[in-house]
N, CA, C and O atoms as a GROMACS GRO file, in nm:
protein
  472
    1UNK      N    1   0.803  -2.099  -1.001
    1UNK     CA    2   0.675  -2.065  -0.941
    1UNK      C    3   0.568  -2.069  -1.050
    1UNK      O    4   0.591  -1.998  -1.148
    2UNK      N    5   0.455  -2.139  -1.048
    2UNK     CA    6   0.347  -2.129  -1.120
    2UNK      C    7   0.262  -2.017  -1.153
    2UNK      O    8   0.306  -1.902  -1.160
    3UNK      N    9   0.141  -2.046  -1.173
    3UNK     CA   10   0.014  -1.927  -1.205
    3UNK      C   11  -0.036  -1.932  -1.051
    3UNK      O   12  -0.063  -2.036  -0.990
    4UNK      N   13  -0.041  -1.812  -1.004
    4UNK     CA   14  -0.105  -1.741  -0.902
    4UNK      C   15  -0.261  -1.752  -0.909
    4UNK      O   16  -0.323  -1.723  -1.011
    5UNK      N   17  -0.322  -1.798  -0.791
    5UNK     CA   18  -0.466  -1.806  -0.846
    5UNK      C   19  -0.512  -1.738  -0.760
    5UNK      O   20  -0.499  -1.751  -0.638
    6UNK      N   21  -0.601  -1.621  -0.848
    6UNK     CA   22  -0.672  -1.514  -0.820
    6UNK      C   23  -0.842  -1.528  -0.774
    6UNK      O   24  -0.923  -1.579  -0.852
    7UNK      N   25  -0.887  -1.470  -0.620
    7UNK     CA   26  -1.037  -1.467  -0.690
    7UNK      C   27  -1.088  -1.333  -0.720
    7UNK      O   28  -1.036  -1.225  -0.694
    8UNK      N   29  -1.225  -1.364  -0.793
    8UNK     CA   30  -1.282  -1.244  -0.861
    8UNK      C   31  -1.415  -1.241  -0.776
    8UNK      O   32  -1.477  -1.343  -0.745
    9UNK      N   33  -1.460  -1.087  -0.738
    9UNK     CA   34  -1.542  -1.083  -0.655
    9UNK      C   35  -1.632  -1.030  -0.750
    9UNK      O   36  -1.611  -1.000  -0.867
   10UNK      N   37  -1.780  -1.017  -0.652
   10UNK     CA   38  -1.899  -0.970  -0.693
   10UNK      C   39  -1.986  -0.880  -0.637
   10UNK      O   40  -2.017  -0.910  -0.521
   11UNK      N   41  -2.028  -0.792  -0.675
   11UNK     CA   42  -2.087  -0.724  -0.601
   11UNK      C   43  -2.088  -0.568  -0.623
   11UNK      O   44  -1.996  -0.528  -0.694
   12UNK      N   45  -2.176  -0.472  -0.573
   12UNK     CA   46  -2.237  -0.370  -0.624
   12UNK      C   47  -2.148  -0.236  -0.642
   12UNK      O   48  -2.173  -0.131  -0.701
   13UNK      N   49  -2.003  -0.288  -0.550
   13UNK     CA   50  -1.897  -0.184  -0.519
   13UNK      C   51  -1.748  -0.271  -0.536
   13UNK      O   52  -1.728  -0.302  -0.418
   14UNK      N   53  -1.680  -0.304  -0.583
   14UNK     CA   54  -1.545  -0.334  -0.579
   14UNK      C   55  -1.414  -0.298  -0.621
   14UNK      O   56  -1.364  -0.269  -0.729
   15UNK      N   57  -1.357  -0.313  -0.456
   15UNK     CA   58  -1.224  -0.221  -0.504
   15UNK      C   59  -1.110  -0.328  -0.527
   15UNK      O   60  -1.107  -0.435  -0.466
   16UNK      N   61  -1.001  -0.280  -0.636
   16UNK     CA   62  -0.912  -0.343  -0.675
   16UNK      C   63  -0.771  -0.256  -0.644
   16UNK      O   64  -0.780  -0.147  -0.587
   17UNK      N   65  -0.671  -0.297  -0.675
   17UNK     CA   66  -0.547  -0.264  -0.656
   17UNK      C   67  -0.508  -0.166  -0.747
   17UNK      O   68  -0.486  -0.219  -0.856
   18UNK      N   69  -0.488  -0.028  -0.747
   18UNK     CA   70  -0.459   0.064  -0.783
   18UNK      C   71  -0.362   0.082  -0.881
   18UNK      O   72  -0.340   0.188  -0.941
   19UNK      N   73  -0.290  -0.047  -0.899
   19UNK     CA   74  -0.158  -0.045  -0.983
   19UNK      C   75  -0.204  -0.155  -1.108
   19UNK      O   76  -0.183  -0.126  -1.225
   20UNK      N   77  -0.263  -0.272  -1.072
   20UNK     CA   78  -0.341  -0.375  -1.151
   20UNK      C   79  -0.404  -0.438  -1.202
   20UNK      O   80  -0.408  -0.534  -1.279
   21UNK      N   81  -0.501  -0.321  -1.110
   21UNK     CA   82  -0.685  -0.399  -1.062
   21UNK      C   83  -0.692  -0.506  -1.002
   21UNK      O   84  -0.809  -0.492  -0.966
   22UNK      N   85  -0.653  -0.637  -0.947
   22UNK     CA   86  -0.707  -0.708  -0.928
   22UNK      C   87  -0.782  -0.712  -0.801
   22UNK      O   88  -0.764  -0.636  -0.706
   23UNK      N   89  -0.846  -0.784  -0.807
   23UNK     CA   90  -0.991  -0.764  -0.685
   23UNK      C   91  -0.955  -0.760  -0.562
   23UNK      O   92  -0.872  -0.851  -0.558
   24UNK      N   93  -0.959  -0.722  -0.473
   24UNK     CA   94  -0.953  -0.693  -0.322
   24UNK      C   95  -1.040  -0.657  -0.235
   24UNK      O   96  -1.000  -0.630  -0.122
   25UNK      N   97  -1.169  -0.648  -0.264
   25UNK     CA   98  -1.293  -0.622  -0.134
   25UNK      C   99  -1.382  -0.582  -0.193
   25UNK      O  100  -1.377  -0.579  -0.316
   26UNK      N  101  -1.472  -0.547  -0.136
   26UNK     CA  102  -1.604  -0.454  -0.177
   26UNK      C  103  -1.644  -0.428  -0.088
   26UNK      O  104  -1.624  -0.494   0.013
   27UNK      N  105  -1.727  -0.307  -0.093
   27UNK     CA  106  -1.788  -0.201  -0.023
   27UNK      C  107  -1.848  -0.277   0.083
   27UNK      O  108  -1.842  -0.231   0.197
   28UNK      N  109  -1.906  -0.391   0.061
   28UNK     CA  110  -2.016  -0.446   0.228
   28UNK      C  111  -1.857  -0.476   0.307
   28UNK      O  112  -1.842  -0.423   0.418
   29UNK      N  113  -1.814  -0.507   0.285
   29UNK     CA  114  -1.668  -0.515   0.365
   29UNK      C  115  -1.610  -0.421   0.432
   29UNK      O  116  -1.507  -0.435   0.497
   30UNK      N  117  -1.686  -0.299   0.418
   30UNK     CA  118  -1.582  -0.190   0.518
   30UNK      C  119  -1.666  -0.145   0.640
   30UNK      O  120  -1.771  -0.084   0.657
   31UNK      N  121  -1.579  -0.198   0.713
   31UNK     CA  122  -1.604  -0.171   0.880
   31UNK      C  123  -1.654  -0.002   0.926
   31UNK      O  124  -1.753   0.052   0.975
   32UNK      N  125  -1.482   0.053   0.863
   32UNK     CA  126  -1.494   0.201   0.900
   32UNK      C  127  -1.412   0.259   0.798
   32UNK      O  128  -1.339   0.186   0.730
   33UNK      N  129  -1.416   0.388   0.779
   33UNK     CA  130  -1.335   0.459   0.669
   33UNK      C  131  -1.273   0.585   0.756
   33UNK      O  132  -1.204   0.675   0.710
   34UNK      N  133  -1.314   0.569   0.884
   34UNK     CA  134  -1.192   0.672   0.994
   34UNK      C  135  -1.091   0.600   1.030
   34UNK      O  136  -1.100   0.527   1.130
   35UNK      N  137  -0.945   0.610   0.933
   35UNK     CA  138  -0.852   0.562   0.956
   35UNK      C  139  -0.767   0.587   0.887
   35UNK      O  140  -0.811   0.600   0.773
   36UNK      N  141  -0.598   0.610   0.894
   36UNK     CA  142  -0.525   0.685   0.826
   36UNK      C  143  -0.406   0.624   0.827
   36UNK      O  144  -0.347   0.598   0.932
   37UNK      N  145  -0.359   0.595   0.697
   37UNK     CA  146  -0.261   0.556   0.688
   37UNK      C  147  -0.120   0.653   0.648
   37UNK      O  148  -0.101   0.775   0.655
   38UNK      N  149  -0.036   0.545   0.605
   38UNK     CA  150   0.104   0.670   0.488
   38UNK      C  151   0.059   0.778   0.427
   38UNK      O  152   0.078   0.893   0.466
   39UNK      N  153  -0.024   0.732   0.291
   39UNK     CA  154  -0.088   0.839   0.236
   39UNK      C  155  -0.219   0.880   0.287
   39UNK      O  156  -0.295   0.883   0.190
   40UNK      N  157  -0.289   0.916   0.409
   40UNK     CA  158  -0.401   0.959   0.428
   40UNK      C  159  -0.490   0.866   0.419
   40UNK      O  160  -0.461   0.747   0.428
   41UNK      N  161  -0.605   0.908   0.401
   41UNK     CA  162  -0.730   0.799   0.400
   41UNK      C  163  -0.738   0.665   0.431
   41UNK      O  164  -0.725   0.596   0.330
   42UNK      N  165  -0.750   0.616   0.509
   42UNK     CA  166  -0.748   0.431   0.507
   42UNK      C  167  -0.930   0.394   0.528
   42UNK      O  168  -1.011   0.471   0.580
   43UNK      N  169  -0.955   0.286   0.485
   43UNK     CA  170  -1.033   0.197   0.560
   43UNK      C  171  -1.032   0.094   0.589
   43UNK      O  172  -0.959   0.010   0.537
   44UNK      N  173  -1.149   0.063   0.721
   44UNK     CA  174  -1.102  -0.088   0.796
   44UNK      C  175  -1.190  -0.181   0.698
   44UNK      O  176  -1.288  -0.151   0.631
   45UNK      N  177  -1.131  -0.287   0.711
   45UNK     CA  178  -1.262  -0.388   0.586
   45UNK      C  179  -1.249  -0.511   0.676
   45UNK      O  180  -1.141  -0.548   0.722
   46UNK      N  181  -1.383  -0.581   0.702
   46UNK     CA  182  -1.353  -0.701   0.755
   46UNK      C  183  -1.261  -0.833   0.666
   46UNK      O  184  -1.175  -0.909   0.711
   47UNK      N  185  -1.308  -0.823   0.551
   47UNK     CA  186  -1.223  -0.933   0.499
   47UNK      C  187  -1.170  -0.860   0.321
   47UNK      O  188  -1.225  -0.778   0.248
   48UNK      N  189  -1.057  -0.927   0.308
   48UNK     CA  190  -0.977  -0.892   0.177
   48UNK      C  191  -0.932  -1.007   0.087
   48UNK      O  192  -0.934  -1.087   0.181
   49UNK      N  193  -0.899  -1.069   0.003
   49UNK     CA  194  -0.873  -1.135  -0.076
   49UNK      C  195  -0.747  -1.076  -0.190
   49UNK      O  196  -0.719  -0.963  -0.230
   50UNK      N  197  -0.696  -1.199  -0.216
   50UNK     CA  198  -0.572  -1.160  -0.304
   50UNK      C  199  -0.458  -1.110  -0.303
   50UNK      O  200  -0.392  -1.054  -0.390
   51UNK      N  201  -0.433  -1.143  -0.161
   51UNK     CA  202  -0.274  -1.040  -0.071
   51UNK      C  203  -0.216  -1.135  -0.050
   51UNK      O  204  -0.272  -1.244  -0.042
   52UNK      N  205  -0.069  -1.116  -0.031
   52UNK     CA  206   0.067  -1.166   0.032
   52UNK      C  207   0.040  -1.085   0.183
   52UNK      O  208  -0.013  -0.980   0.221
   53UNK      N  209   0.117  -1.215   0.249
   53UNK     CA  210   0.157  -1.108   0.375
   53UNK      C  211   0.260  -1.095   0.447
   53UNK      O  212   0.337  -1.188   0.468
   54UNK      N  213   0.274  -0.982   0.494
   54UNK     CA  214   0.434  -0.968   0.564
   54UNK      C  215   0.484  -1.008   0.673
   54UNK      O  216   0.395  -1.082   0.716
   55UNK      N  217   0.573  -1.008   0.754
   55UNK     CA  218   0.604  -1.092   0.874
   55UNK      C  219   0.512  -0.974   0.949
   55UNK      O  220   0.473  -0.863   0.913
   56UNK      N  221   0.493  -1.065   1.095
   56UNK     CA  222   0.449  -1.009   1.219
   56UNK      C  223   0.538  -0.950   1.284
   56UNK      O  224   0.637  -1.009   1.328
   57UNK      N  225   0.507  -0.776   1.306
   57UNK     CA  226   0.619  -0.711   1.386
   57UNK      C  227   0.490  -0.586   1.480
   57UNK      O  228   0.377  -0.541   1.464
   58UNK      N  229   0.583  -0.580   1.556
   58UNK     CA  230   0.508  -0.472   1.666
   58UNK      C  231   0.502  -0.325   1.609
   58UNK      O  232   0.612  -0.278   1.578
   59UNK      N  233   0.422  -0.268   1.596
   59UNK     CA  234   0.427  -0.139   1.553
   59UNK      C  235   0.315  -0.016   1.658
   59UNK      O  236   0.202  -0.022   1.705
   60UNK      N  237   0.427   0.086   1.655
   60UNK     CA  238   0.333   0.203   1.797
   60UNK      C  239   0.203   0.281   1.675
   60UNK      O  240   0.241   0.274   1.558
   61UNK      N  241   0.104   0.328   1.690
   61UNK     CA  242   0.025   0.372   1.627
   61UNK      C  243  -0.004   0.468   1.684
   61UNK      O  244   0.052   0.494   1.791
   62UNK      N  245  -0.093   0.547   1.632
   62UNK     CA  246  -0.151   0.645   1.695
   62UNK      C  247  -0.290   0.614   1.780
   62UNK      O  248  -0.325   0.697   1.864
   63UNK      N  249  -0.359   0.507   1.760
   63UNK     CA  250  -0.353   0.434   1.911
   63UNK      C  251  -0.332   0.341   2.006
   63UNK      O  252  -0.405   0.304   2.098
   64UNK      N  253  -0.220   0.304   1.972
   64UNK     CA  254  -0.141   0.229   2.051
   64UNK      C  255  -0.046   0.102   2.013
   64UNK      O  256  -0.011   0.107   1.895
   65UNK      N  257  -0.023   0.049   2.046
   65UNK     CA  258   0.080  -0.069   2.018
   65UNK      C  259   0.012  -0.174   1.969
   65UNK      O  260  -0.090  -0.202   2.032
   66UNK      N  261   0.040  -0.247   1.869
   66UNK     CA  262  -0.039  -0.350   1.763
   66UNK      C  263   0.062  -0.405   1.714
   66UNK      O  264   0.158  -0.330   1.696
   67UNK      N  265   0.079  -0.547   1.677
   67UNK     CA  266   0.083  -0.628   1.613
   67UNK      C  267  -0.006  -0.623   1.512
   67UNK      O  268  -0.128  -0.629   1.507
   68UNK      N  269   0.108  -0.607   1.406
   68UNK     CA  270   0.083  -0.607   1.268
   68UNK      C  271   0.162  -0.642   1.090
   68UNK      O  272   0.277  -0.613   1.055
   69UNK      N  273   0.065  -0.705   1.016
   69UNK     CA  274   0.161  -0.739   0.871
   69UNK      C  275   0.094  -0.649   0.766
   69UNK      O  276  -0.024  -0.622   0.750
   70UNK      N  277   0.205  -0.611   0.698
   70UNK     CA  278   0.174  -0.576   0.600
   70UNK      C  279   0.133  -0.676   0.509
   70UNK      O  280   0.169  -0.794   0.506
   71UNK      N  281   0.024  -0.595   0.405
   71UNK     CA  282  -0.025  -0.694   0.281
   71UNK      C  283   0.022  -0.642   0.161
   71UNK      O  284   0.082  -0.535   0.170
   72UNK      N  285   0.010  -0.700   0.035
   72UNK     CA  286   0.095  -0.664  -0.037
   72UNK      C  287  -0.028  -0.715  -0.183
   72UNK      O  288  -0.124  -0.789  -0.159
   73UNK      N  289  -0.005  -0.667  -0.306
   73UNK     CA  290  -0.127  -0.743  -0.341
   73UNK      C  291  -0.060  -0.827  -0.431
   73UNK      O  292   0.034  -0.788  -0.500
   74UNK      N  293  -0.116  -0.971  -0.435
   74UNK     CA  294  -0.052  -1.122  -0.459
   74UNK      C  295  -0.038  -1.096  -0.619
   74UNK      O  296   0.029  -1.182  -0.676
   75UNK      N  297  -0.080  -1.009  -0.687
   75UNK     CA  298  -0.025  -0.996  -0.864
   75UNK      C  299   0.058  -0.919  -0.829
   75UNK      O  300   0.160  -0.986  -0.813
   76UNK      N  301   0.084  -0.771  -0.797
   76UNK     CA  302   0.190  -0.661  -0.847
   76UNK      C  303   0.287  -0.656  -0.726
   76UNK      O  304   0.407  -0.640  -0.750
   77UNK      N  305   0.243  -0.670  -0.595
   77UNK     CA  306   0.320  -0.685  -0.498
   77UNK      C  307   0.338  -0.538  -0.436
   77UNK      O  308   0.423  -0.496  -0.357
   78UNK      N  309   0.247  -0.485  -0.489
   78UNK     CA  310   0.225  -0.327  -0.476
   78UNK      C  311   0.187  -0.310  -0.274
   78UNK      O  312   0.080  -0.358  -0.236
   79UNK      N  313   0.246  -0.268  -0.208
   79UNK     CA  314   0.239  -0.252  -0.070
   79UNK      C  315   0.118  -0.178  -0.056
   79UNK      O  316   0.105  -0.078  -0.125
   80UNK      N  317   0.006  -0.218   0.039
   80UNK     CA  318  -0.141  -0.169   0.021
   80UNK      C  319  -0.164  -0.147   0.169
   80UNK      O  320  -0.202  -0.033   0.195
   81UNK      N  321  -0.153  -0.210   0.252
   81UNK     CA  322  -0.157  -0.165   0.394
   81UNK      C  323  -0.115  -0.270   0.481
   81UNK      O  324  -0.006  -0.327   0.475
   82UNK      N  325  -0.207  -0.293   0.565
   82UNK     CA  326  -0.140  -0.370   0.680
   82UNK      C  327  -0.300  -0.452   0.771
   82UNK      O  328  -0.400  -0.383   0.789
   83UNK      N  329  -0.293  -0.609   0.819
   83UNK     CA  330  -0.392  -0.652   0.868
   83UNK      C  331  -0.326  -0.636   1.077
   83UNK      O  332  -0.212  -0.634   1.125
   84UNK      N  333  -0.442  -0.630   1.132
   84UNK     CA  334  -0.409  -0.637   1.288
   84UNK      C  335  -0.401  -0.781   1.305
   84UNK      O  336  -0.491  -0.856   1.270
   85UNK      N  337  -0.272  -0.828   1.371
   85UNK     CA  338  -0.234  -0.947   1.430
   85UNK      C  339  -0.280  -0.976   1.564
   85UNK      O  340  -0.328  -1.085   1.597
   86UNK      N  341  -0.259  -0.837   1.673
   86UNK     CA  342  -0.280  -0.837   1.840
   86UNK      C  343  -0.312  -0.659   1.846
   86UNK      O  344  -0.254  -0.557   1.808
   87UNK      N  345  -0.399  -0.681   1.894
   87UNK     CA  346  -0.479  -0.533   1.957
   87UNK      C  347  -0.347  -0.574   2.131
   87UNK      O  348  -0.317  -0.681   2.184
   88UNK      N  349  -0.306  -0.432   2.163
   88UNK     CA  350  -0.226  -0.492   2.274
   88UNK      C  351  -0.359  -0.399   2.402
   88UNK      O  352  -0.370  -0.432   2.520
   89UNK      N  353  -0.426  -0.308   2.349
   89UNK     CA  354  -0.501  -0.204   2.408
   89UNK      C  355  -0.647  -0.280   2.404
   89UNK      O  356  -0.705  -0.320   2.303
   90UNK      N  357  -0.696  -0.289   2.558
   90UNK     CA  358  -0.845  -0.398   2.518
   90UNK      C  359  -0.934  -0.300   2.402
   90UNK      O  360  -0.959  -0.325   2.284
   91UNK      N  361  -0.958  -0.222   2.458
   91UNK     CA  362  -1.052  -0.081   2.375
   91UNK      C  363  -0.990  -0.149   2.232
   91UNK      O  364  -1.078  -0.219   2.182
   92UNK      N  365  -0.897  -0.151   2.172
   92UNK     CA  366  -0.857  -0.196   2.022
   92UNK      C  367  -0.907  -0.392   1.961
   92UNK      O  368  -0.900  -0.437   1.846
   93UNK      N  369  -0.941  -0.446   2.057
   93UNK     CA  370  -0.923  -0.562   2.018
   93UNK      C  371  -1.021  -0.586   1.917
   93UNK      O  372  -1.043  -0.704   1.888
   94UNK      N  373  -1.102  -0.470   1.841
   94UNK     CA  374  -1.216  -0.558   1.778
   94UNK      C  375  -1.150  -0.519   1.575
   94UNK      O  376  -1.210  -0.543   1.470
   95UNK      N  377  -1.002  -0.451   1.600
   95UNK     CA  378  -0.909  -0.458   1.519
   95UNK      C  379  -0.841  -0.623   1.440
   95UNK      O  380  -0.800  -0.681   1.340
   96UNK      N  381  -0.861  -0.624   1.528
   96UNK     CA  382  -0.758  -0.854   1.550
   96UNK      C  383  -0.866  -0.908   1.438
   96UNK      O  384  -0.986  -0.936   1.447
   97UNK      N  385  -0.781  -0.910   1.335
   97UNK     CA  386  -0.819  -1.017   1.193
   97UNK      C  387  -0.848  -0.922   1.136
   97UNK      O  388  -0.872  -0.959   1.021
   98UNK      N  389  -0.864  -0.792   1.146
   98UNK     CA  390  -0.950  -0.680   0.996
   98UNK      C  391  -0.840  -0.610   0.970
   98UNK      O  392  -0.765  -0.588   1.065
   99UNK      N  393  -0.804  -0.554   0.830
   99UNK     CA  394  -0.760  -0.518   0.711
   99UNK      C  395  -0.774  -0.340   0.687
   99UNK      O  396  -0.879  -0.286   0.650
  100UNK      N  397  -0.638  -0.260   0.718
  100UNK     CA  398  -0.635  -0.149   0.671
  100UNK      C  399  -0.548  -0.157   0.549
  100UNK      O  400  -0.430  -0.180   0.523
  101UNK      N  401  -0.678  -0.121   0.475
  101UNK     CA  402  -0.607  -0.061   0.319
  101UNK      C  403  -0.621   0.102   0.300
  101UNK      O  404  -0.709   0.161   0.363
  102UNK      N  405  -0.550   0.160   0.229
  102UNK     CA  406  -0.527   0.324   0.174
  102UNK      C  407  -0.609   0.321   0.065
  102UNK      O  408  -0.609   0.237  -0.025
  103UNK      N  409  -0.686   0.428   0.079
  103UNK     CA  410  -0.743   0.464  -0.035
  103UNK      C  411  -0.709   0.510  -0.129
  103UNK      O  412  -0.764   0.487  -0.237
  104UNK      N  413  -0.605   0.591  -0.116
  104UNK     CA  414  -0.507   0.648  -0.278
  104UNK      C  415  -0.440   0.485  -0.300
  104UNK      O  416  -0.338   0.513  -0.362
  105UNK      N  417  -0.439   0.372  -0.288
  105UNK     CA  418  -0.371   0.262  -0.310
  105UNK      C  419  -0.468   0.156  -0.413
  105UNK      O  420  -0.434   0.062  -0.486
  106UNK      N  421  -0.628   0.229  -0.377
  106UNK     CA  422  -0.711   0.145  -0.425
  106UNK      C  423  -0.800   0.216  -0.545
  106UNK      O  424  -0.810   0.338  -0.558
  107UNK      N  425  -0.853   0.132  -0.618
  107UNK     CA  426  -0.894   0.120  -0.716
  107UNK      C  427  -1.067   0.124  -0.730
  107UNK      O  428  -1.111   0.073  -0.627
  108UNK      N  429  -1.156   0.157  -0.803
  108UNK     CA  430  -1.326   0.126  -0.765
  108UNK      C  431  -1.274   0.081  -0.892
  108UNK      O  432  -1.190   0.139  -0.962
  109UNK      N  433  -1.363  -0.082  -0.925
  109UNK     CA  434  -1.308  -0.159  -1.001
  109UNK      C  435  -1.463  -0.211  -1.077
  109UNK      O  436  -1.470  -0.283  -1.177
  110UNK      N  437  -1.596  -0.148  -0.991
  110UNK     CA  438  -1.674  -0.219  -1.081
  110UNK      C  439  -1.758  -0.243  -1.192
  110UNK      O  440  -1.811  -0.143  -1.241
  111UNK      N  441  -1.788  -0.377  -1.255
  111UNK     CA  442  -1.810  -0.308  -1.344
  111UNK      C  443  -1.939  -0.236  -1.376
  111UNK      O  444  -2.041  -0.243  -1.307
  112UNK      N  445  -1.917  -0.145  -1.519
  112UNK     CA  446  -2.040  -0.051  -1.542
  112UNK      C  447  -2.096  -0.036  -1.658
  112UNK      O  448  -2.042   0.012  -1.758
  113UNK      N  449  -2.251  -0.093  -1.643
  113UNK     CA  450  -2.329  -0.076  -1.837
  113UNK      C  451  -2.284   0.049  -1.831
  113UNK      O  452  -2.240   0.114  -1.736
  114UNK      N  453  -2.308   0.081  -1.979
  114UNK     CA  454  -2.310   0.229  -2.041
  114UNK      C  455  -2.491   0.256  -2.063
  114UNK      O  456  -2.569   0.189  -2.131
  115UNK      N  457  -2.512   0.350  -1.999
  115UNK     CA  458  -2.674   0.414  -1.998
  115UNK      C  459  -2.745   0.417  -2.109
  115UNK      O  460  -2.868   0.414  -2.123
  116UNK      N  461  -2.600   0.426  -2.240
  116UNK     CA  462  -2.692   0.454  -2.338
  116UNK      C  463  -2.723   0.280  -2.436
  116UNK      O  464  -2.771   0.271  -2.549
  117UNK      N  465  -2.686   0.191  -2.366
  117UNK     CA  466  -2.704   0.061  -2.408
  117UNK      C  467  -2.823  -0.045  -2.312
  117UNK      O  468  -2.855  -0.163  -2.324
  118UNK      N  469  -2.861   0.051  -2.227
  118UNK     CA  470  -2.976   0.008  -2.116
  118UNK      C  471  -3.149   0.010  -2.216
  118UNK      O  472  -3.254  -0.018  -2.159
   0.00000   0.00000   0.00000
């Protein structure tokens, strides 16, 4: 297997992978932050970058039945959450293609002058 090719994002907020850093979203990306995963806290993000993903399996939620993969992040392989495959509940369908990641999983990655070099 070769070099994995990574992208690097931009922007005023970015979160990275908690175990590696590497880039995974930023802040204009989050839908909602009422959402809870394994460890507590999740948020929804419309789009993510830099994940593996897991097979498609049915899973019951706490609201309701979804089709869903886990993502994984494409350097450490560190298990980060899970994207919606099938909303099975109409009320859920605006889930289908967006990205729950955990917040104890993630990282604020961006970068920052030092004040006293401004």
């Amino acid at each position: 297997m070769g070099l994995t090719y990574r992208t690097y994002l931009e922007g005023t907020s970015i979160y990275g992978c908690a175990k590696c850093k590497t880039h995974l979203t930023t802040e204009e990306d989050i839908i909602s932050t009422d959402f809870r995963g394994h460890h507590g806290q999740a948020f929804l993000f419309d789009k993510v970058v830099n994940i593996s993903y897991g097979i498609a399996v049915d899973r019951e939620m706490t609201t309701g039945l979804h089709r869903v993969r886990d993502v994984t992040c494409i350097q450490c392989s560190m298990l980060l959450g899970w994207t919606y495959v099938k909303a099975y509940n109409e009320c859920n369908k605006y889930k289908e293609g967006k990205f729950i990641l955990e917040k104890k999983l993630l990282s604020d990655i961006t970068p920052r002058v030092l004040e006293e070099w401004l």
